[in-house]
N, C-alpha and C positions, 0 to 999 in steps of 0.2 A: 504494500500500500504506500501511496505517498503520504511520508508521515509529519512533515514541517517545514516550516519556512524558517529562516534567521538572516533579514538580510542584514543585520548589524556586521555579522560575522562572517555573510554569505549566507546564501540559501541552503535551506537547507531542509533535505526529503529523506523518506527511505522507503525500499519497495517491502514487502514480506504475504508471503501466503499462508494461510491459515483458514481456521475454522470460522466460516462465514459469519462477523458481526452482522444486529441488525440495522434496519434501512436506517438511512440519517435524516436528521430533521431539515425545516428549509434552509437553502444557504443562505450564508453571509452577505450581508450588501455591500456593494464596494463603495470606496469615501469617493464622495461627489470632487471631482477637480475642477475648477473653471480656468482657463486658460488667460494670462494677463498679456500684456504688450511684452515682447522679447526682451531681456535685460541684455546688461553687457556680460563678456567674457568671463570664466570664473573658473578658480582650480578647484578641483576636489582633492580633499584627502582628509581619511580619516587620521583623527587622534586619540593619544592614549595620553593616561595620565592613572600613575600608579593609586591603587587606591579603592579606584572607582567602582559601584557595581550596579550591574543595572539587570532587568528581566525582562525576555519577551515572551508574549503569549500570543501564538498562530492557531487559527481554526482551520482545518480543512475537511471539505466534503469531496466525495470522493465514489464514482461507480465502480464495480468492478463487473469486469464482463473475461469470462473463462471460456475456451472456445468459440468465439463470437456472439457467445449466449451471456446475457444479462444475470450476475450471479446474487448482488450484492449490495448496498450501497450501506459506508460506513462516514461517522462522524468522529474526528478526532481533534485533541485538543493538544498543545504541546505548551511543555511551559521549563524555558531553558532560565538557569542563573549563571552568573557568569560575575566575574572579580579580573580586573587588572593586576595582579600580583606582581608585575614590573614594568618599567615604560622608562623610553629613552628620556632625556631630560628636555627636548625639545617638543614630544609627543609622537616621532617619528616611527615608534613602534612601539607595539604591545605588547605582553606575556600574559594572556589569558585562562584561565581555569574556569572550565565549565561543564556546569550538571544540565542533561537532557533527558528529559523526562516526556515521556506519549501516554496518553490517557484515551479510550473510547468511550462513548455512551452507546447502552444498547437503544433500543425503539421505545420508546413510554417511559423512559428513568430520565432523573433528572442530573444525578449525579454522574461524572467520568470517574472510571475504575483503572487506578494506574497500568500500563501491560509493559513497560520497558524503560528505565533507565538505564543512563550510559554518563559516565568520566570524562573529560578531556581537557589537555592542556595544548596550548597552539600560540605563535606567534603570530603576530599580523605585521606590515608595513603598512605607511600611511598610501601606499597605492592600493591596498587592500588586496596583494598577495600573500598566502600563506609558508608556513615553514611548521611544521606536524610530524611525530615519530608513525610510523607504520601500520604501530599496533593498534589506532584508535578510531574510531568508526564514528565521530563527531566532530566537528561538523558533515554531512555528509557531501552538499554541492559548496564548493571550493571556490574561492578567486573570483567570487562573485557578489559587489561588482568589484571588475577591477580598473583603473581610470591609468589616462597618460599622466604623463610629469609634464603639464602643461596647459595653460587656460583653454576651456572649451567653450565656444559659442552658442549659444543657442541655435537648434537645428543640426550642429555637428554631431558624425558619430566616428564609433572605431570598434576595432575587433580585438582582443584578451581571449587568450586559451581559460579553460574551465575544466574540474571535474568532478563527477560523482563519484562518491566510495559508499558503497551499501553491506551492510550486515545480511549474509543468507545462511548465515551457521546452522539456525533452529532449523528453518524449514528445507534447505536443500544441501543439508552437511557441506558447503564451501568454507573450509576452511582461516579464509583469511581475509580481509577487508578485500570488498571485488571492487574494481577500479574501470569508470568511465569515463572515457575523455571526451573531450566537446571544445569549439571553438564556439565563443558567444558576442552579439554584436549590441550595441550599445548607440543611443541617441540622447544626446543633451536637449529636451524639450524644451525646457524654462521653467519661469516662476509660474504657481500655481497657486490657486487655495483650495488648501483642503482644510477639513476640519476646522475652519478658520483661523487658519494661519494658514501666513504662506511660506509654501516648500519650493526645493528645486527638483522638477520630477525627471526621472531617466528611465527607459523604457530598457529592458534585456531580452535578448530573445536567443535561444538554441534548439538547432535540429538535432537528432541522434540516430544514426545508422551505422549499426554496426553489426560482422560475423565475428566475431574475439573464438580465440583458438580458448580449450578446454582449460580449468585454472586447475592448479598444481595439483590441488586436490579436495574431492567433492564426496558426499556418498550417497546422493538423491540424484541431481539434476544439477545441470548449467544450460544459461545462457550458448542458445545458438544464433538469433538473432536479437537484435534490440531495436526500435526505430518507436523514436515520438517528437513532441518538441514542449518547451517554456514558454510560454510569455509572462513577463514580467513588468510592473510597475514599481518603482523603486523612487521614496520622498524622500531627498535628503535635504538634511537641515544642518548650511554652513557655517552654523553659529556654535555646532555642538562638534561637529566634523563625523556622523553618523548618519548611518539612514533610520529614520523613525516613524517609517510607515512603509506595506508592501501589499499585493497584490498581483495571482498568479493565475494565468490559465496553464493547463496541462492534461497533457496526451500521449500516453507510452505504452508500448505495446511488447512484452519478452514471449519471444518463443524459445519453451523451453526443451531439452533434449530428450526428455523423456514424453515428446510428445503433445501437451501441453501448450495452448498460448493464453498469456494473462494480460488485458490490459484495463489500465486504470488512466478513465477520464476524471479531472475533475477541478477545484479552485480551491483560493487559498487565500488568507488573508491575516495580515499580524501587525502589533504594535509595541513599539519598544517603552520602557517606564523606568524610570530611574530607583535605583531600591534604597530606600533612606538604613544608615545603620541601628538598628537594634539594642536597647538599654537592656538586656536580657535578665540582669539583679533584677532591677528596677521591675519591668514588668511581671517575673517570678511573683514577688512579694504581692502585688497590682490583685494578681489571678488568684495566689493562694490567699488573699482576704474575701478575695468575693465569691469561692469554694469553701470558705471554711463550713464545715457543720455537714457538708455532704459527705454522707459513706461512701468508704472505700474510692475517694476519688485525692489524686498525691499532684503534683504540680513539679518540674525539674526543669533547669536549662539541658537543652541537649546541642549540637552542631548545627543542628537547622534551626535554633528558636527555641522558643518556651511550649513544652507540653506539658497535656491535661490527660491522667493517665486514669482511665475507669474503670477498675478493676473488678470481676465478676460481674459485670453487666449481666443485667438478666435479659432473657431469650426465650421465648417457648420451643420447649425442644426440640432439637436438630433443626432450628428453623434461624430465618433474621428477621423477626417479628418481636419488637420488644414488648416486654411484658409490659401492663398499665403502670405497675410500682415503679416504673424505672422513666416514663413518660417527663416526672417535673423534674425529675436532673437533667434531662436534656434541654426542658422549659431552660432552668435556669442558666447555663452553659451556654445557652444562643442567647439570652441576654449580656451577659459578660461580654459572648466574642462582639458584639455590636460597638463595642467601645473600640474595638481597633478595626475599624472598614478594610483600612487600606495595605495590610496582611492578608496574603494567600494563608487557605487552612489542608493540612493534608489529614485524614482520618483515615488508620490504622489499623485495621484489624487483627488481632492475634487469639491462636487457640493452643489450647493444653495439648500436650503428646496423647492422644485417645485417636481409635479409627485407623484408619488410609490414609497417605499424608494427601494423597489430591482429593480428598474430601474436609479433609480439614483443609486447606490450602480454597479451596470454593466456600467452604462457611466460613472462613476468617472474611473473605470479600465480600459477601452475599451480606455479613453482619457490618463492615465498616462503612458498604455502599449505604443501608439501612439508617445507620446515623447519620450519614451526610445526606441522605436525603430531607429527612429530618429535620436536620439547623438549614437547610435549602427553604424548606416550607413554613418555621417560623420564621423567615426573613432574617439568617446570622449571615449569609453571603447568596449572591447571584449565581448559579452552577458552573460559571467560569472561572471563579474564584476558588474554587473550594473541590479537590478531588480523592479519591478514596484508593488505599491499598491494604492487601491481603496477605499477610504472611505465614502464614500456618501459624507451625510449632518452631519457625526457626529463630525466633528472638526470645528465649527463657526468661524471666526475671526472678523465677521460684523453683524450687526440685518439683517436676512431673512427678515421683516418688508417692506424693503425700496428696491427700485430699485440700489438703489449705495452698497447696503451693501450685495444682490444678488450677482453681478459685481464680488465683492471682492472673495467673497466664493467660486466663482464658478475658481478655481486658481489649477496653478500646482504645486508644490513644489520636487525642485532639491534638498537632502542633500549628502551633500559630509559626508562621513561619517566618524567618528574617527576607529570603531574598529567593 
C-alpha cells in the first residue's frame, strides 16, 4: 500500500500486501490554492538548526485493485516525529532522527490501530539531498524535493534523480531495503495562498518503468515489472526553509513473479507542525492530581511523554466491551486529557501471558482501539489525533506467575505524547 507522504524530508510511501483492510472513508480535500501575480527569482533551501522538532501527519486513501479486479480500498494515517540532533552552524545540513509510525482504520471505527513503526536517522543538505546507512527503510521516497544551487523563477523547472526504498520483508520474504530509482521533474509555480497564507508552490512529478533483475534474496515473490507515476504538490515556506504542506496523486502498478499484479490508485495529503518541548515533571504531577483517588490507575514519565497506566481494566470476557464500572474512569481521563489539545495521544493495549499469543496480541488491540474510541466520542481528541496499539504479553510490568501480577499486565496505557 502507499503508506505516507513526508515532504519535509521527502516523500515518503511504502507498498505492502496483506490481508484486505476495510473500505476507506471519503477522501481528503485538497487546500484551495489561488494563484497570485508571478514574484521574483528565489532560492530554495532547506534549513536545519540543531534542536529543532517538528511532526507531520499525512492521510492517505488508497484503492487497491489485485489482478485488475477491485480488491480493497484502505484508509491510513501516518504520523512521523523527527529531532535535529545536529546541524551545521550555518543551517547547511541536518542530522535527523526519526520515528515513523502507519496507523489504518477499519470501515465504521473511529479510531486508527497502529500496524508499523520504523527508526531512522538520515542527513539532509540544504538542497535536500540525502546521505542514509543501508539498513533503514525510512524515509522511503528520497531527494524529494530536491532544488539547484541557484535562484529559480517563477515558471522554471528542472530535473533531480529520486528514489524509492520499500520494506517487502513481511509479505514477500525480500530481504533487504528494495531500491527504486526515478528521475523527477520539478516546476517553480509561485506564490500562492493557501490556507491563508501564502506559500511558494512547486509541482513534482515521476514516471516508473521498470524490469529490475531478481534481489539477492527473497522467499515469496519479486518484482518483475513496476510502472506508475507521482504527482505532487509541494508549499514551501521561505521563511522556515521547509515545505509545510503537500498533496499527491498516484498510480503504480507491480507485477509480481509469482504471478500476481497489485496496483494501488490513490491520494495523499499532509501537514507539517512544529512540536513545542514537553515539561514532562511538571505535567506528571499536573495528571497525577487530577487521577488521584482513581483505582488502580499510576501516572510515569516514559521517552515519548507522560503516561496514564490503567491497570486491570475491566472487560467483559474475552471481549473489548468495557464493563459499566469502569465507564467514569474513562469519563474522567477524557476530561483531564482536554487540558492538553494540542498532544497527540497513543492508547496501548496490553494483556497477561494466558491463551495464543495472536489472540492475545488481537484483544490487546480490539481493547486499546475500544478506549480510544471512547475518549474519541467524549470529545478528548478528533480520530486524527489520537491512535491505538496492541501489544500482547510483550511489555511485562508484573510476574505472569501470580494472579495479582496477571491483574497488572493485563492494563491500558494513555501517553500523552511529546512529539
Amino acid at each position: 500500500m502507499k503508506k505516507a507522504v513526508l515532504f519535509a524530508l521527502a516523500a515518503c510511501a511504502a507498498l505492502r500486501l496483506g490481508a484486505p483492510p476495510a473500505a476507506a472513508q471519503a477522501a481528503p480535500g485538497k487546500a484551495q490554492a489561488a494563484p497570485q501575480a508571478p514574484g521574483p527569482a528565489l532560492r530554495f533551501a532547506f534549513t536545519h538548526a540543531k534542536g529543532d522538532r517538528f511532526r507531520v501527519l499525512s492521510e492517505v486513501l488508497e484503492d487497491v485493485y489485485v489482478d485488475r479486479r477491485f480488491s480493497h480500498s484502505s484508509e491510513i494515517l501516518n504520523r512521523i516525529a523527527v529531532e535535529v540532533v545536529d546541524a551545521a552552524p550555518d543551517g547547511s545540513w541536518g542530522l535527523m532522527r526519526g520515528r515513523f509510525e502507519t496507523s489504518e482504520r477499519p470501515k465504521g471505527a473511529a479510531a486508527y490501530l497502529v500496524a508499523e513503526d520504523y527508526d531512522s536517522v538520515f542527513k539532509r543538505d540544504a538542497r535536500g539531498r540525502y546521505e542514509i546507512a543501508g539498513g533503514y527503510y525510512m524515509p522511503v521516497v528520497r531527494h524529494v524535493p530536491s532544488f539547484p544551487d541557484r535562484p529559480l523563477a517563477p515558471g522554471e523547472s528542472w530535473t533531480a534523480p529520486g528514489e524509492e526504498v520499500h520494506d517487502f520483508r513481511r509479505v514477500f520474504g525480500i530481504a533487504e531495503p528494495y531500491l527504486i530509482p526515478f528521475e523527477a521533474r520539478y516546476r517553480y509555480v509561485g506564490p500562492v495562498e493557501s490556507e491563508g497564507r501564502t506559500r511558494q508552490l512547486v509541482t513534482a512529478s515521476y514516471e516508473i518503468f521498470r524490469r529490475p533483475p531478481p534481489p539477492r534474496s527473497y522467499s515469496i515473490a519479486y518484482p518483475v515489472q513496476i510502472a506508475g507515476f507521482s504527482e505532487q504538490r509541494i508549499y514551501w515556506d521561505p521563511g522556515l526553509g521547509q515545505a509545510v504542506a503537500y498533496e499527491e496523486r498516484f498510480d503504480f502498478v507491480f507485477d509480481w513473479s509469482d504471478g500476481r499484479s497489485v496496483e494501488y490508485r490513490g491520494t495523499a495529503r499532509a501537514g507539517q507542525f512544529e512540536a513545542e518541548l514537553m515539561n514532562r515533571g511538571a505535567l506528571k504531577a499536573e495528571v497525577e492530581k487530577a487521577v488521584a483517588g482513581l483505582e488502580d490507575v499510576s501516572v510515569a514519565e516514559t521517552d515519548e511523554g507522560v503516561t496514564i497506566s490503567l491497570e486491570d481494566l475491566q472487560f467483559e470476557a474475552d471481549s473489548a466491551v468495557l464493563k459499566p464500572s469502569e465507564l467514569a474512569k474513562i469519563e474522567r481521563i477524557a476530561e483531564l486529557l482536554k487540558r492538553y489539545p494540542d498532544r497527540d495521544l497513543l492508547v496501548g493495549g496490553h494483556a497477561a501471558r494466558a491463551g495464543w499469543a495472536e489472540g492475545r496480541k488481537k484483544l490487546s488491540e480490539d481493547r486499546a482501539r475500544a478506549v480510544a474510541e471512547r475518549l474519541i466520542g467524549l470529545g478528548a481528541r478528533s480520530p486524527d489525533r489520537i491512535r491505538a496499539a496492541g501489544y500482547g504479553d510483550e511489555r511485562p510490568v508484573a510476574d505472569n506467575a501470580t494472579e495479582a501480577g496477571r491483574a497488572r499486565n493485563r492494563r491500558v496505557e494513555i501517553t500523552i505524547l511529546e512529539n
